[in-house]
C-alpha atoms as one frame of an Amber mdcrd trajectory, in Angstrom:
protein
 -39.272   6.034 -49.449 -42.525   4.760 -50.952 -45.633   5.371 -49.140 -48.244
   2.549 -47.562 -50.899   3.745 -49.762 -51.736   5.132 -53.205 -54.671   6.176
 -55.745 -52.683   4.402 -58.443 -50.289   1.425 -59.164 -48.914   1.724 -62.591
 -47.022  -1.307 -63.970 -44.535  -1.132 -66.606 -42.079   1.349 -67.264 -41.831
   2.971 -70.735 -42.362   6.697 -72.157 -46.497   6.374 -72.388 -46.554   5.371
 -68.552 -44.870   8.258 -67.473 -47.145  10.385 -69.154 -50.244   8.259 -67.905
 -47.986   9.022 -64.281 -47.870  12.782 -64.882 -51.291  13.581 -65.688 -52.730
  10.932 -63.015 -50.819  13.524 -60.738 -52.509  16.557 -62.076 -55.750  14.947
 -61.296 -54.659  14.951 -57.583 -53.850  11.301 -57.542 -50.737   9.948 -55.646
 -49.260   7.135 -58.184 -46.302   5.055 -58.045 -45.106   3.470 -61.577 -43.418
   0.195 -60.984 -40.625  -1.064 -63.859 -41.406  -4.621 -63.738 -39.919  -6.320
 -66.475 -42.114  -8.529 -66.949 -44.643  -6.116 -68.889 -43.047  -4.307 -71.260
 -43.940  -3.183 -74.649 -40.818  -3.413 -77.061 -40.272  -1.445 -79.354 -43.722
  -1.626 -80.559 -44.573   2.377 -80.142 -41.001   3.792 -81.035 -40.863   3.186
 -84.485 -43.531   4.129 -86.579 -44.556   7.267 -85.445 -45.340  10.327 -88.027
 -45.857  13.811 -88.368 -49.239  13.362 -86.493 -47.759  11.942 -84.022 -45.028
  14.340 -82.995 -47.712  17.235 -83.725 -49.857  15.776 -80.695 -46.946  14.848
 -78.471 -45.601  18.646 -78.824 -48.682  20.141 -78.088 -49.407  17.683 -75.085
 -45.897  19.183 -73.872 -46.804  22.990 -74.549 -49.972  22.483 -73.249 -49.474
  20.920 -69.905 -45.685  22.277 -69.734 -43.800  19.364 -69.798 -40.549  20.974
 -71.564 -39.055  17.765 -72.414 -42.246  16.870 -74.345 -42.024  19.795 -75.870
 -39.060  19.334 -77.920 -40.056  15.977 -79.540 -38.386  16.477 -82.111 -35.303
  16.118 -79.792 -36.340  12.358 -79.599 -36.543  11.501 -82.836 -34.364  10.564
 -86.372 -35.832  10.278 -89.389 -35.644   6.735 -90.428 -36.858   6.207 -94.525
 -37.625   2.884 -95.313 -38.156   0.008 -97.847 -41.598  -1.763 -97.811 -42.051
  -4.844-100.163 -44.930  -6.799-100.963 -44.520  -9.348-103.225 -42.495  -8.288
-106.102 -43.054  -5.111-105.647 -40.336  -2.371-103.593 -41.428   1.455-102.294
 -39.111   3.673-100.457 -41.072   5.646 -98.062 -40.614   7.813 -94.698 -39.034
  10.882 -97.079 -41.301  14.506 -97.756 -44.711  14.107 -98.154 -44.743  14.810
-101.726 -41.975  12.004-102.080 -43.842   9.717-101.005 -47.001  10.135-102.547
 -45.150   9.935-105.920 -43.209   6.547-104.771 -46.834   4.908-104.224 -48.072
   6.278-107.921 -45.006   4.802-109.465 -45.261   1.387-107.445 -48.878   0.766
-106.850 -51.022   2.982-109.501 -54.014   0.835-109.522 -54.267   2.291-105.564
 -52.752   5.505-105.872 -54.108   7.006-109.263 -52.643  10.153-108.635 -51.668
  10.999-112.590 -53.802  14.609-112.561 -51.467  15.584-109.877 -47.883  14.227
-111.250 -48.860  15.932-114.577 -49.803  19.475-112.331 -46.639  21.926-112.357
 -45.554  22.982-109.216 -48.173  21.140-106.863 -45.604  19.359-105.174 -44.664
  22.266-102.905 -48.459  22.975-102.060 -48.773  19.762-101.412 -46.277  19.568
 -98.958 -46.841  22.733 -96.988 -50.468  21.831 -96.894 -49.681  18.247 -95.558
 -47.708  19.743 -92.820 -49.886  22.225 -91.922 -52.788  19.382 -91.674 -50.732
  17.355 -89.746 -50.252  20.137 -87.280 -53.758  21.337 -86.925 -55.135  17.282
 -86.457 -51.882  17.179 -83.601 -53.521  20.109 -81.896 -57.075  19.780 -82.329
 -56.762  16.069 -81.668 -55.113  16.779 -78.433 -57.393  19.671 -77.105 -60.624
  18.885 -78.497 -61.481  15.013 -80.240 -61.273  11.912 -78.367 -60.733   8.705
 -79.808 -64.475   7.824 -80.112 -65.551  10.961 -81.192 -62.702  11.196 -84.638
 -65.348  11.116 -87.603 -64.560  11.917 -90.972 -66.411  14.324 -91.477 -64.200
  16.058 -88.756 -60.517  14.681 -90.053 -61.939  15.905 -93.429 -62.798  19.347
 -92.640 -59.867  20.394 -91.391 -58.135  19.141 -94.620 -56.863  21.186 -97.384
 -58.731  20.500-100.694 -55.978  18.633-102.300 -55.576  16.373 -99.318 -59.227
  15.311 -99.687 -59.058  15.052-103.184 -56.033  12.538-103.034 -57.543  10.614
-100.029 -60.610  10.534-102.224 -58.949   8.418-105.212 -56.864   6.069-103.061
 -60.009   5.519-101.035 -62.057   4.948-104.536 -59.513   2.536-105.749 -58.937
   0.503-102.238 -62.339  -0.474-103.523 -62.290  -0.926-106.740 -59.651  -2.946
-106.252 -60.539  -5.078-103.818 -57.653  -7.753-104.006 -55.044  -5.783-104.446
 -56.332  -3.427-102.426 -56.679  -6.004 -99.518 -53.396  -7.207 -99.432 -52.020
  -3.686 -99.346 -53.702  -2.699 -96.197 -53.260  -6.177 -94.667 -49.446  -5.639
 -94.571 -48.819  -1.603 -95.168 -51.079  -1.063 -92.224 -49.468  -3.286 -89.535
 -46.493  -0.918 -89.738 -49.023   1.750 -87.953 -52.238   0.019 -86.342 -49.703
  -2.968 -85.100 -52.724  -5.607 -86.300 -53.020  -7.291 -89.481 -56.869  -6.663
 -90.997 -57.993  -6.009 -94.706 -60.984  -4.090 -92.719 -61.030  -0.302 -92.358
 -63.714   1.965 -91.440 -63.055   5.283 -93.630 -61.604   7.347 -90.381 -58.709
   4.229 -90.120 -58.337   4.249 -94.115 -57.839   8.101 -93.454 -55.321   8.077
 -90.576 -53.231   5.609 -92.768 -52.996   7.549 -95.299 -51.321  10.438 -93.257
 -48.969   7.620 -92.240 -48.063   6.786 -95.708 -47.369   9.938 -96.620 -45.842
  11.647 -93.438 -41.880  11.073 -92.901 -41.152   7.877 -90.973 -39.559   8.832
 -87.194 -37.705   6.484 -84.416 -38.216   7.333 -81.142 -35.044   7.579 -79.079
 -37.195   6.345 -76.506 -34.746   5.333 -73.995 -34.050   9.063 -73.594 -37.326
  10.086 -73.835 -38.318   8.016 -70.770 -35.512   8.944 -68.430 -36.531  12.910
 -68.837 -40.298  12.194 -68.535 -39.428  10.258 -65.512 -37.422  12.944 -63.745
 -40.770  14.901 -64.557 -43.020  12.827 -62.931 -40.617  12.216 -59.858 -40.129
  16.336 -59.516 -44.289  16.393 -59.474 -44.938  13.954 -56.630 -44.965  10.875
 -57.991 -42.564   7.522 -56.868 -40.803   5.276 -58.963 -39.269   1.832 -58.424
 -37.807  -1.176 -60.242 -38.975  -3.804 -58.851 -41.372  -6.862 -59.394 -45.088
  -7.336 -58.070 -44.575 -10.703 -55.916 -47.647 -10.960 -54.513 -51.599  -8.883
 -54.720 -54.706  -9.906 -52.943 -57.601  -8.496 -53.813 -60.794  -7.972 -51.606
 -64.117  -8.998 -53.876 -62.512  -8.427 -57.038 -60.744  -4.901 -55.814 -57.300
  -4.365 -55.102 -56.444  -4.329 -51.336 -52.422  -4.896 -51.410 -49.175  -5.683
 -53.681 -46.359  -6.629 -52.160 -42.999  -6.079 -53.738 -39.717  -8.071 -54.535
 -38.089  -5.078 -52.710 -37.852  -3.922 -49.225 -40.679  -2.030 -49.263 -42.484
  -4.326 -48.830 -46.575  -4.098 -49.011 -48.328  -1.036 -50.655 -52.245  -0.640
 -50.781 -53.207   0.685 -54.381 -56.769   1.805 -54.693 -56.361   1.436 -58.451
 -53.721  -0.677 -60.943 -52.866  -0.330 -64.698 -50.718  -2.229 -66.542 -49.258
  -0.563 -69.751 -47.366  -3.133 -71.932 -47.808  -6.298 -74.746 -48.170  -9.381
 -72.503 -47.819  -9.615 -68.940 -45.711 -12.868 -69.034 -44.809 -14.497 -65.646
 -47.947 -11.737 -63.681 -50.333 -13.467 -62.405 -52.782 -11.401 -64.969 -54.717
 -12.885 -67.588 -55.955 -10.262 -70.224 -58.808 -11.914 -72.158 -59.596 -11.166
 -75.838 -60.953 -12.437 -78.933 -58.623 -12.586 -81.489 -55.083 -14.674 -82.818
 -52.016 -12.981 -81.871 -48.722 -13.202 -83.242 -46.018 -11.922 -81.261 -42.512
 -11.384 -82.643 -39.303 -13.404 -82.436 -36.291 -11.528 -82.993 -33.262 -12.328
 -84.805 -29.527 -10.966 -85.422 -27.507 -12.015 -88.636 -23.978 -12.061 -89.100
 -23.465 -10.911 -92.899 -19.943  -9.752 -94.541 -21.472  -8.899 -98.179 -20.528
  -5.282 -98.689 -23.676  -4.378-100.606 -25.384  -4.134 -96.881 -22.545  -0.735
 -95.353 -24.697   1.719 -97.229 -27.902   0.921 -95.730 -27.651   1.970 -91.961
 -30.025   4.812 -92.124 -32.979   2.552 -93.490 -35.486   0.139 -92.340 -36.786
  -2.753 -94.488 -39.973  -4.494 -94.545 -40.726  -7.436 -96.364 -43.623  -9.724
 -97.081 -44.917 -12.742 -99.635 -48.806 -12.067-100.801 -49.099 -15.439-100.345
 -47.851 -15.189 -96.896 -51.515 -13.253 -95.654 -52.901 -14.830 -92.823 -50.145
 -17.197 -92.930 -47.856 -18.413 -89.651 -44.994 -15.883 -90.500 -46.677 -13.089
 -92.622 -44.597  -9.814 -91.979 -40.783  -9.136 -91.837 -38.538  -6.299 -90.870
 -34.813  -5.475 -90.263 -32.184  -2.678 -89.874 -28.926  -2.927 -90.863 -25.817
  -2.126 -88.146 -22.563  -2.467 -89.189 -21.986  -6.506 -90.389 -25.275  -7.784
 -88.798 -28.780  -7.951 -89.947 -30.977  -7.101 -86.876 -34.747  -7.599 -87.181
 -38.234  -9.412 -86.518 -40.250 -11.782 -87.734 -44.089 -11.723 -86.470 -45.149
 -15.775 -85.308 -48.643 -16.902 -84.789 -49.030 -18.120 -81.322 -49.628 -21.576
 -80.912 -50.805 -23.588 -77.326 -47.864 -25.291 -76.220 -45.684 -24.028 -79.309
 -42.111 -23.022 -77.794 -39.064 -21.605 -80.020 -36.681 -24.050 -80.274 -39.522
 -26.141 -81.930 -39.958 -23.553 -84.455 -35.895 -22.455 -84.695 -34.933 -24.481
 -87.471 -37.663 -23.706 -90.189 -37.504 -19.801 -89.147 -34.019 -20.104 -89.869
 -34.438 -21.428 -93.166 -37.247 -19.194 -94.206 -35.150 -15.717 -93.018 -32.682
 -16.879 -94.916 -34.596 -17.686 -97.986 -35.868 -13.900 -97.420 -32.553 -12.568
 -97.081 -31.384 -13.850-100.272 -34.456 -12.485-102.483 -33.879  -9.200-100.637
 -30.238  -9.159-101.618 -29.771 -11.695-104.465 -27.162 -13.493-103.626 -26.275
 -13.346-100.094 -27.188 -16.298 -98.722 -23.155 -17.342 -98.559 -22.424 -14.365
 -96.947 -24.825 -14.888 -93.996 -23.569 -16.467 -90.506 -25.281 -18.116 -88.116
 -28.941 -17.029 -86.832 -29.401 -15.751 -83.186 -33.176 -15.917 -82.242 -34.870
 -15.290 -79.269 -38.450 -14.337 -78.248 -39.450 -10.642 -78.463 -41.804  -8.253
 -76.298 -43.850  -7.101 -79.118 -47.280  -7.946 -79.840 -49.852  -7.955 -83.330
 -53.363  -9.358 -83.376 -54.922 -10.757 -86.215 -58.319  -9.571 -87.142 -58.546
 -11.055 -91.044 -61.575 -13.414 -89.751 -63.019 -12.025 -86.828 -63.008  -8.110
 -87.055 -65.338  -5.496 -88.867 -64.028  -2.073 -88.653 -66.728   0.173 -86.780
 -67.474   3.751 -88.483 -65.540   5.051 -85.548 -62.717   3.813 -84.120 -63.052
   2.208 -80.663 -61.004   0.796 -77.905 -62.429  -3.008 -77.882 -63.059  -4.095
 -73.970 -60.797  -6.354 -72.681 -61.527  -9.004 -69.389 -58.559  -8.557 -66.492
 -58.672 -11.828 -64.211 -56.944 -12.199 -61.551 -54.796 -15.767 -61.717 -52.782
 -15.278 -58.724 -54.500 -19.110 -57.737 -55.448 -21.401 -60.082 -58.474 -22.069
 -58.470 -59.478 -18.284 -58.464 -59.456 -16.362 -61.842 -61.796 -14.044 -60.721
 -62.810 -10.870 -63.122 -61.033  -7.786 -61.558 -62.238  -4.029 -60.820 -60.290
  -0.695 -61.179 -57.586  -2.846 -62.898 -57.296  -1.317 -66.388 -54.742  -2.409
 -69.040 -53.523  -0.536 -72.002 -51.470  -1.643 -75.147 -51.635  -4.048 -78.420
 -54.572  -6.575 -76.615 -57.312  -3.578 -76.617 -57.021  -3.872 -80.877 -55.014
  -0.637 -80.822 -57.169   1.550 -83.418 -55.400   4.224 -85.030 -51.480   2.735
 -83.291 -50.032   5.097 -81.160 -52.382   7.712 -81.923 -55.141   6.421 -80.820
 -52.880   4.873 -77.638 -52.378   8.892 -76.914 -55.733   9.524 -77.144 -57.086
   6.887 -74.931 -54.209   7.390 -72.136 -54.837  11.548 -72.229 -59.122  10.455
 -71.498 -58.420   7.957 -69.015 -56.442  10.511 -67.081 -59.051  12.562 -66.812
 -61.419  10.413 -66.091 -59.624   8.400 -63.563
């Protein structure tokens, strides 16, 4: 039975709200978490993640003894995959050292790394010292930095020599060469800091480097949330699926929800919304940038070349395609389908079926230089609008020297006569310009629990 009143409404059910839920509680807070379906976040912080990643989610668990949490690595399967730009195919997400040799071979001008492929027996140093960095940033970033506060000088003094020196010569060459350079980051980096941007202050430039080179994990996130929720339940806190009908608020302030369910009405001193877009609330979040958002798609294919690739992910993209409508690609292969996305810009007024039959033709068209040939193979196209969520900063963003969670406006367009600015209604996911991906998402939900 829910109760009339609580310190905290969260909206949106997924793994990151439950955690917002469980340390809201340890602050003394009573807080219900509401799975509206409405706000959701796709898949948009469940693939992706990296050794940093899982390093700062297992020490969150040790730390504040949330078993389940613990185990990460429970939660996860290593997922390698192909990234193409232009002409140009790497196979990453393997060992460390793997990797960093892939991106020599493929892309020298930005990875000049021939001292080190020349060295004898480096490549085991380098990987026990990667892992061991990407351990010590997990746990220091947890305990110690927050977002705001992650300077260089600080990633770089906890790393080994030959991390730095490596870092060093990519980050040398990024400059050098700026074209290349530019359309490496604007693509390679959406995969992690979900935003397309050729701009990146050195601490970003660092962080993606650990991406690069750290194995490439998919969150079995489903499972993930249904044990974090049983946490958060056996600490105090309420859950329901339902949808927000109705909210009033009382100058600006919440004063009451009321709920598609028999509850009823429920008073929540505070609300946060944790998700992409809150389609169909009667929330506006206001920011300054082009967004695309992703439209998914499922291809029948019987060409047998595509059985062996099941354990791999592919992402594809044209240079010429940079700051284009349809920029970025990716699918998985299950079975005889090609499942995937393809990142739109949003349009006013644009709709799907408006834009179904070119998308059609251009997947296809990718398809085929993918897999030469398969274009007769392929069936019919299912698309349909996805959750997920990318802003694009090419024009309108200069990366700070430290990374920082960009203010949002919350307004309240329950009316259309009212859209009033709201108080203690925060809002976290893609929309805030996401510095440093799911990192820095961690980061910021761990300080706002203790500050809330």
């Amino acid at each position: 039975m829910l109760q009339k009143h609580y310190s905290r409404a969260v909206i949106g059910r997924s793994y990151l709200s439950f955690l917002l839920g469980i340390e809201l509680l340890r602050e003394k807070n009573s807080v219900l978490i509401l799975d509206d379906e409405r706000l959701e976040y796709g898949d948009l912080f469940s693939f992706g993640l990296t050794k940093l990643d899982l390093a700062f989610l297992k020490t969150w668990g040790k730390d504040m003894e949330i078993k389940c949490l613990s185990r990460i690595e429970d939660y996860v399967s290593l997922r390698p995959y192909q990234l193409r730009i232009g002409s140009r195919s790497v196979l990453l997400g393997g060992s460390s050292w793997d990797n960093l040799r892939e991106l020599y071979r493929k892309f020298p001008l930005l990875f000049p790394f021939d001292d080190f492929m020349k060295t004898q027996g480096v490549d085991e140093k380098f990987k026990d010292d990667f892992d061991q960095l990407t351990k010590r940033l997990g746990k220091n970033g947890f305990r110690f930095k927050g977002l705001e506060n992650s300077t260089i000088e600080f990633l770089l003094g906890q790393s080994p020599e030959i991390i730095k020196d490596t870092f060093y010569l990519f980050k040398n060459a990024i400059k050098k060469n700026e074209k290349e350079g530019g359309q490496f980051l604007y693509f390679a980096r959406s995969l992690f800091h979900k935003r397309f941007t050729s701009s990146a202050s050195s601490v970003e430039l660092f962080h993606f480097f650990i991406c690069l080179l750290s194995p490439h994990y998919c969150l079995k996130e489903e499972e993930l949330t249904k044990d974090l929720s049983e946490v958060f339940v056996e600490k105090g806190g309420h859950f329901k699926g339902t949808q927000v009908r109705e909210w009033k608020f009382y100058k600006s302030v919440p004063w009451s929800m009321e709920l598609a369910s028999y509850e009823g009405i429920i008073h929540p001193h505070k609300i946060s919304f944790l998700g992409s877009i809150p389609k169909g609330l009667p929330l506006k979040v206001v920011h300054h940038w082009d967004r695309y958002q992703s439209i998914h798609f499922e291809i029948g294919c019987e060409d047998l070349r595509i059985t062996g690739l099941n354990d791999q992910w592919f992402f594809w993209a044209d240079t010429s395609a940079m700051g284009t409508d349809a920029p970025f690609w990716r699918a998985y292969v299950n079975e005889q389908k090609i499942i995937g996305q393809v990142l739109y810009r949003e349009k006013p007024g644009s709709k799907l079926p408006f834009i179904k039959a070119g998308l059609e033709e251009q997947l296809k068209s990718e398809v085929d230089e993918w897999l030469p040939g398969i274009r007769e193979k392929l069936g019919s196209v299912d698309l349909k609008m996805g959750k997920e969520v990318y802003l694009d900063q090419s024009y309108t963003f200069k990366a700070s020297s430290l990374p920082q969670v960009k203010d949002v406006k919350l307004f309240d367009y329950s009316s259309p006569f009212l859209k009033k600015k709201l108080k203690n209604v925060s809002y976290f996911g893609p929309l805030k310009g996401c510095p440093l991906g799911l990192f820095g998402q961690l980061l910021e939900l761990r300080d706002h629990s203790k500050q809330a």
